[in-house]
C-alpha positions in Angstrom: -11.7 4.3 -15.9 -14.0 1.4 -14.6 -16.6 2.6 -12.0 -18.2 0.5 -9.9 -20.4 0.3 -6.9 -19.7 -1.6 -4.2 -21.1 -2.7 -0.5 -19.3 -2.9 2.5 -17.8 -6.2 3.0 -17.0 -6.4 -1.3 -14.1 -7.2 -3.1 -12.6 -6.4 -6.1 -9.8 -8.3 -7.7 -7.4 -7.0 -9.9 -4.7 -9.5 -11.8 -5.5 -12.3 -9.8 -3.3 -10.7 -7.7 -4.6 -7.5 -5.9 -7.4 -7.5 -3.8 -9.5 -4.2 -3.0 -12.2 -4.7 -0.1 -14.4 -2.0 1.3 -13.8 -2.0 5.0 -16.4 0.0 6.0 -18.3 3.4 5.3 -19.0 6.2 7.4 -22.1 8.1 6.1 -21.5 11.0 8.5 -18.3 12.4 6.7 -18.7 10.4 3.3 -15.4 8.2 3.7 -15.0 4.9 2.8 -12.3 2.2 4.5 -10.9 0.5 2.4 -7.9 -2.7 2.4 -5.7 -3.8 -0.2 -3.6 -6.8 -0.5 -1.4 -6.8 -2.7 2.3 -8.5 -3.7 5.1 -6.8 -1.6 6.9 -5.6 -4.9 3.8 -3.7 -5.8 4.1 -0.2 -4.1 0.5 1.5 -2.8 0.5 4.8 -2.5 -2.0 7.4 -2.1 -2.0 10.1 -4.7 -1.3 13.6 -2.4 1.8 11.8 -0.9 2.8 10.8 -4.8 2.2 14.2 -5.6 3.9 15.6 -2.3 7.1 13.5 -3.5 6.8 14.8 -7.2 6.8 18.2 -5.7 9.7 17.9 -3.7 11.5 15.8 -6.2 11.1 19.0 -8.5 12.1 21.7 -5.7 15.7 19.3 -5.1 16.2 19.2 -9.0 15.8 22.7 -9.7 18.2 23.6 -6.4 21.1 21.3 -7.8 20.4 22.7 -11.6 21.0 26.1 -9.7 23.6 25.4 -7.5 25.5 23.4 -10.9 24.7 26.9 -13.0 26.0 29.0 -10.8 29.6 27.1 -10.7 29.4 26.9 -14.3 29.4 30.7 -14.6 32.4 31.1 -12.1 34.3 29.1 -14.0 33.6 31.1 -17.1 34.1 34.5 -15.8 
């Protein structure tokens, strides 16, 4: 992982392509603001929706492997 410090107003460009500028920091409740551009095709998502989405994505798959069992042992009975 690359760490680096940077002021408000600073970018960072990754790939010639993505740029990641800090908006603005609020000292009060330690958050940054921060704006990426980036190519449309590139998705940006923050990580507790990506994990949200895993989650669910796991919950759906283990309902169908369920629901797909239980026929499978009606039709074997």
């Amino acid at each position: 992982m690359l760490i680096l410090t940077r002021k408000e107003r600073e970018k960072v460009i990754i790939n010639d392509n993505i740029v990641v500028e800090i908006l603005g920091v609020d000292k009060k409740s330690g958050s940054i603001k921060i704006g990426i551009e980036a190519p449309k095709e590139i998705p940006i998502i923050r990580a507790e929706i990506k994990e949200e989405i895993r989650l669910s994505n796991l919950n759906a798959n283990a309902k169908i492997e369920n629901s797909v069992l239980q026929k499978l042992r009606s039709r074997i009975k």
